[in-house]
N, C-alpha and C positions, 0 to 999 in steps of 0.2 A: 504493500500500500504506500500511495505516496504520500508525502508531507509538504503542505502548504505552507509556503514562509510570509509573513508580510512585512517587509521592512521600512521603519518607519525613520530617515536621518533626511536632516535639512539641508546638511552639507553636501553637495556633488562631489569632490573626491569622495567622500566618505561613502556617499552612494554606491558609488564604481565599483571601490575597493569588496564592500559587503559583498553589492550584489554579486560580482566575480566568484566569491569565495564560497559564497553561499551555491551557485550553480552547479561549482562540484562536490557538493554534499550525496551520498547513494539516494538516491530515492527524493529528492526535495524539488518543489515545484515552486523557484521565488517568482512573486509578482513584481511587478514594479515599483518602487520607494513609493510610498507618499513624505509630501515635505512638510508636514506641519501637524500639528495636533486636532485640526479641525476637520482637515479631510481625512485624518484616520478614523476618529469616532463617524462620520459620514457614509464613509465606506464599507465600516464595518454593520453603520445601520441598514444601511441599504441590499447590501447581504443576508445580513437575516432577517430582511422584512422579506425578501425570495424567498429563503428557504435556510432554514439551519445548519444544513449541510454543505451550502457555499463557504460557511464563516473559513477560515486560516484555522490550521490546527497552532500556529505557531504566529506570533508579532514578537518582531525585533524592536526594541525602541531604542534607539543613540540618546545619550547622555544630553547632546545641547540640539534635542529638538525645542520648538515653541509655537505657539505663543504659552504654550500651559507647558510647565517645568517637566520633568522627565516623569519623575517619582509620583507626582499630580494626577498625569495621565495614564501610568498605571493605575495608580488604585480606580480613574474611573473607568480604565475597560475592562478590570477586573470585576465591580461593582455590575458593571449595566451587560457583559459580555463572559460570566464566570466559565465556562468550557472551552476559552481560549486562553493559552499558555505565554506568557509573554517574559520574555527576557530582554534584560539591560544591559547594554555595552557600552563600557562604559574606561577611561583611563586608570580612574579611583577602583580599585579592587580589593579595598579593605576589609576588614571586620565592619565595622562603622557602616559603610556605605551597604555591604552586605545584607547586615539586621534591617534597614532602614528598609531597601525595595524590598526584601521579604515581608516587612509589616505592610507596605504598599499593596502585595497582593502579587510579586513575581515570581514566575518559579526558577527561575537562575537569572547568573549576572556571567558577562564574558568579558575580561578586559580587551582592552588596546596595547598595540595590535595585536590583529587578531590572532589569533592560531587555529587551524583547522580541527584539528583535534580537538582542541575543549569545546570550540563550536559548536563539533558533531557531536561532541556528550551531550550539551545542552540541548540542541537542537529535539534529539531524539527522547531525549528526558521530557520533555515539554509536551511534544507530540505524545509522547505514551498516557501523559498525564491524562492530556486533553482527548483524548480518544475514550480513555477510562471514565472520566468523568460524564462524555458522552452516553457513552453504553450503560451505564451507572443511570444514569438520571432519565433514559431516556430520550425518543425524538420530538417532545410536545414543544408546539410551535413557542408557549410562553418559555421553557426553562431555559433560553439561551440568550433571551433580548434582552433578559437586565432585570431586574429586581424595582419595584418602586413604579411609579407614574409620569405624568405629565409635565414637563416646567416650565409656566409664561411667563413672560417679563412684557410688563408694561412700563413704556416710558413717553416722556413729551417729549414733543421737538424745540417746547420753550414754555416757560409756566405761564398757567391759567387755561390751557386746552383742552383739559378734561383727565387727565393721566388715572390718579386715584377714584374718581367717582367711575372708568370703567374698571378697572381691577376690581372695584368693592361688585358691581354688578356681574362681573363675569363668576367671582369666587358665589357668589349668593347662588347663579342661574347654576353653576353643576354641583352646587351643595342640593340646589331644590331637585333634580333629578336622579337623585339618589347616591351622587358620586363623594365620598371622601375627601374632604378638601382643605385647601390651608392657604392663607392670604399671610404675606411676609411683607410687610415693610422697609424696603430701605432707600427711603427717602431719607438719609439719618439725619439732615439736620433741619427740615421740616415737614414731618409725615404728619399725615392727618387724618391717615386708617381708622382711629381710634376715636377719634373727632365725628367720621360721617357715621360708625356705629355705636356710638352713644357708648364708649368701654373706659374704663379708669382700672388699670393693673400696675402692679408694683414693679412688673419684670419684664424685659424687652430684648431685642436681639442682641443688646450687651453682653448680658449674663451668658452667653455662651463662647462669648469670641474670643476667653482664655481658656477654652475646653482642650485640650487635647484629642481627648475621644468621646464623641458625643454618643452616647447610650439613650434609649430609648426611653428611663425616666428620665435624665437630664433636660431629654429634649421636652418631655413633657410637662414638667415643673415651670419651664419658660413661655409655654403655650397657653395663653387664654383661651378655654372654648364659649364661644359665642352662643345664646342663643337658637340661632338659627342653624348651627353644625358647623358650621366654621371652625377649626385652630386658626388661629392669631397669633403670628408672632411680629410685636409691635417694634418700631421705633423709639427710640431714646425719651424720654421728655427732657432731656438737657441735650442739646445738640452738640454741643463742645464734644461731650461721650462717644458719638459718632466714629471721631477718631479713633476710638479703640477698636473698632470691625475694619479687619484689615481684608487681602485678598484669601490670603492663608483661610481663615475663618470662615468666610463667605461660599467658599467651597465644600468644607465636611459641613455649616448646613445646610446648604441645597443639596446636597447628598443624603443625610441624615430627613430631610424632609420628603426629597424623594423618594424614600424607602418607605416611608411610614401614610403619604396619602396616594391617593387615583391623582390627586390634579393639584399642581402648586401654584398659586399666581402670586407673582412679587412685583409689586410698585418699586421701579426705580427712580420715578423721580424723575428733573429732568437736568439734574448736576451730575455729571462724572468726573468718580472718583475710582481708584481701584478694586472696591467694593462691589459697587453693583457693575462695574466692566468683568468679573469674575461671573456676575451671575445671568450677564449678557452671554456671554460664551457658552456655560451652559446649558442655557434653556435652549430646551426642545423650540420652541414659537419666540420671538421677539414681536413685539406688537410697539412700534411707534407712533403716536398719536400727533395728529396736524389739526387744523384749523384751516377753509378753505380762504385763507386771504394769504397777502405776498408776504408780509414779514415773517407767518408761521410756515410756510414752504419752503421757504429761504435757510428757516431755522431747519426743517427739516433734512434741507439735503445738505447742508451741513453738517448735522448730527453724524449723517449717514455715511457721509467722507468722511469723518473721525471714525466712528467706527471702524473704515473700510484699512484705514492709515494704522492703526492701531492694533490689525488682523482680529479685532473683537467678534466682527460680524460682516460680513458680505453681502453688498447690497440688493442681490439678488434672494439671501437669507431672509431679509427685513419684510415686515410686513406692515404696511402702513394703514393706519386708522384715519379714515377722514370726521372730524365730530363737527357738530353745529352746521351743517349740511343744510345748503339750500339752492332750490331747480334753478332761481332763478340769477344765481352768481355766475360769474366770471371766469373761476377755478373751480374745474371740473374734476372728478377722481383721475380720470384718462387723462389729463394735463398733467397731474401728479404723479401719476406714475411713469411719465415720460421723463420730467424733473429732474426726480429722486432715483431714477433705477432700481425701485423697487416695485414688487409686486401689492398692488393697493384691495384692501380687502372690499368684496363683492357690496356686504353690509354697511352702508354709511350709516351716522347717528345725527337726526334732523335736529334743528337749531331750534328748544323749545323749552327756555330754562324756567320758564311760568310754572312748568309741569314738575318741575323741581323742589323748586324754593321753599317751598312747606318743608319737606325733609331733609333737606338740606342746614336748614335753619335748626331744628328739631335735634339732626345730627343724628337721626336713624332714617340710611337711606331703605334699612328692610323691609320699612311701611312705606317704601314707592307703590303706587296704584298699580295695578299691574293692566289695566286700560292707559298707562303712559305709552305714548308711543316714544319716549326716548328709551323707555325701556324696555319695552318689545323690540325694539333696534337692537341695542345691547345684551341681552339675551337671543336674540335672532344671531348676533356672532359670535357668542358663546357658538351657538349651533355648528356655525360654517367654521369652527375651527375643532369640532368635537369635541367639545369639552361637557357636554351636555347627552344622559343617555337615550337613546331612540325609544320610543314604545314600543313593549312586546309586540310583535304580529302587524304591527303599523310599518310603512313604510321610511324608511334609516333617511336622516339626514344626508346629503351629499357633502362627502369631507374630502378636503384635499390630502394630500400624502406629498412628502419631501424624505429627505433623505437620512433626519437624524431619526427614525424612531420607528414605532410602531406602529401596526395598518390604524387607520380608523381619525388618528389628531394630524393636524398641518404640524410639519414638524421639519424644520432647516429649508432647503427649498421649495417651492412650490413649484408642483410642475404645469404644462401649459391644457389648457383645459380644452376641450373638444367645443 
């Protein structure tokens, strides 16, 4: 049987060198490098949204790939892709270095350079693992896509466009369909998650950003549950505190979150910092929020070249929310999405803040009317992004599919629609 390699180094000599050595392995089938951390997870999703059986018995990760650290991105294809074997190559072949990508989730390390022989140990070690674990667990389509749910990131293209009042809508719309759900705040130095549902708690996403390892009561003792079924994990109420949620943090808990709900939605806010640019990267759906006039457009496709500059997110990833939406404007979705290079979502949100202001003011958006039509908009893209479950025996929502995830949510690209 052969063994699929997938090697993942940013470097082009490094590339070469690998891929060379790797072709004379017995039995080994390398693909071609990917360069980056983004299109690994991509590719890897996109494989086993096919079929299980495409996945790599075997990923190589180099030491200075990026935008996500080495060690990072193992524990997340460890996490989301467990029957895939992944090994580090790395200069450092310490002790130290050793223990470290083993708690990551690797099954070996190879130094620099390379040598064929310990290669082949590795290699074939990994494969065997990964085969076993296969056969072990089975071919069900769920036990190889990753553990955990959904993760949206909503953000503005500049404040006041609507950013948090749809996060709050879209977490309520797949809390009300039965789905598991958790609204994260990190707007950290003025979220107001807490503000539109009426919550006053002592603990916020602070309390976890010196965890080391976030455990399932940890994570819970920090979670306000809502009412409505929500977890809640809030923003600071002293902003300066913000500072302490680093990139590090930001990562085990959107990890730690993923594991434990169907659907995460995190308000970013519309400041970046390396906090919520952490948790841009890994959400399955970015959702950026516009206003159909020049200055928020402007902000928009700006946003989206920082993004694109910064390797966060690709603007072909990005999905744009048009809010305050009206027939008789200027700036159309199809203007915007020509703009911005992104793909602009089907669901516009009509321009109708009358229908608001009671609950708004109130500070419990959960008593919106549910005859609002901005909120039947905002739950209509809940829908078109699947976050929302179908009715038994009723006919399924139509949901796009991209490339980081699983069938059924819009997840990294959106592809081109018939």
């Amino acid at each position: 049987m052969s063994t699929r390699i997938l090697p993942v180094v940013g470097d082009a000599d490094a590339a070469r060198s690998i891929t060379t050595l790797l072709s004379q392995l017995p039995d080994a089938e390398p693909a071609a490098p990917v360069g980056d951390s983004t299109s690994l997870i991509d590719t890897l999703a996109r494989l086993a949204a096919e079929s299980i059986d495409e996945l790599p018995e075997v990923v190589l990760v180099h030491e200075r790939i990026g935008p996500v650290p080495a060690l990072e991105l193992i524990r997340e294809v460890a996490l989301r892709f467990p029957a895939v074997g992944v090994i580090l190559v790395t200069t450092d072949a310490g002790p130290g270095l050793f223990a470290a990508a083993m708690d990551s989730g690797a099954r070996g390390l190879v130094g620099l350079p390379l040598s064929y022989e310990e290669l082949a140990q590795r290699v074939q070690a990994a494969a065997a693992w990964s085969v076993g674990v296969r056969r072990h667990l089975g071919q069900g389509a769920d036990v190889f896509t990753g553990p955990g749910g959904t993760v949206i990131t909503v953000s503005g293209a500049k404040g006041g466009v609507g950013t948090t009042m749809v996060a709050v809508q879209l977490a309520l719309a797949a809390r009300a369909s039965g789905m598991n759900t958790a609204l994260a705040d990190l707007d950290l130095q003025a979220g107001d998650i807490a503000s539109y549902l009426d919550v006053q708690f002592r603990r916020s996403i602070v309390d976890l950003a010196s965890i080391q390892d976030i455990s399932p009561r940890v994570l819970q003792d920090a979670i306000y549950l809502h009412p409505s079924g929500i977890g809640m994990l809030l923003a600071p109420g002293e902003g300066e505190r913000g500072e302490e949620v680093n990139e590090r943090s930001v990562r085990q808990i959107v990890s730690a979150l993923r594991n434990r709900y169907e659907v995460v939605v995190i308000d970013c806010g519309t400041q970046m910092n390396s906090a919520n640019a952490a948790a841009i990267e890994m959400a399955d759906t970015t959702l950026l929020l516009t206003t159909p006039d020049v200055v928020s457009v402007r902000a928009a496709k700006r946003m989206v070249r920082l993004w694109d500059r910064l390797q966060i997110r690709k603007a072909e990833e990005t999905v744009i929310v048009v809010n305050r939406h009206m027939r008789n404007t200027e700036i159309q979705p199809p203007l915007i999405e020509r703009i911005t290079g992104t793909r602009v979502a089907r669901v516009t949100i009509p321009a109708n803040f009358k229908e608001l202001q009671a609950a708004v003011d109130a500070g419990r958006m959960q008593d919106l009317e549910s005859k609002s039509t901005v909120k039947q908009a905002m739950w209509g893209l809940a829908g078109e992004l699947g976050l929302v479950k179908a009715p038994e025996g009723g006919e399924k929502n139509t949901k796009l599919k991209g490339d980081r995830g699983s069938v059924g949510v819009l997840r990294g690209r959106p592809r081109q629609q018939d």
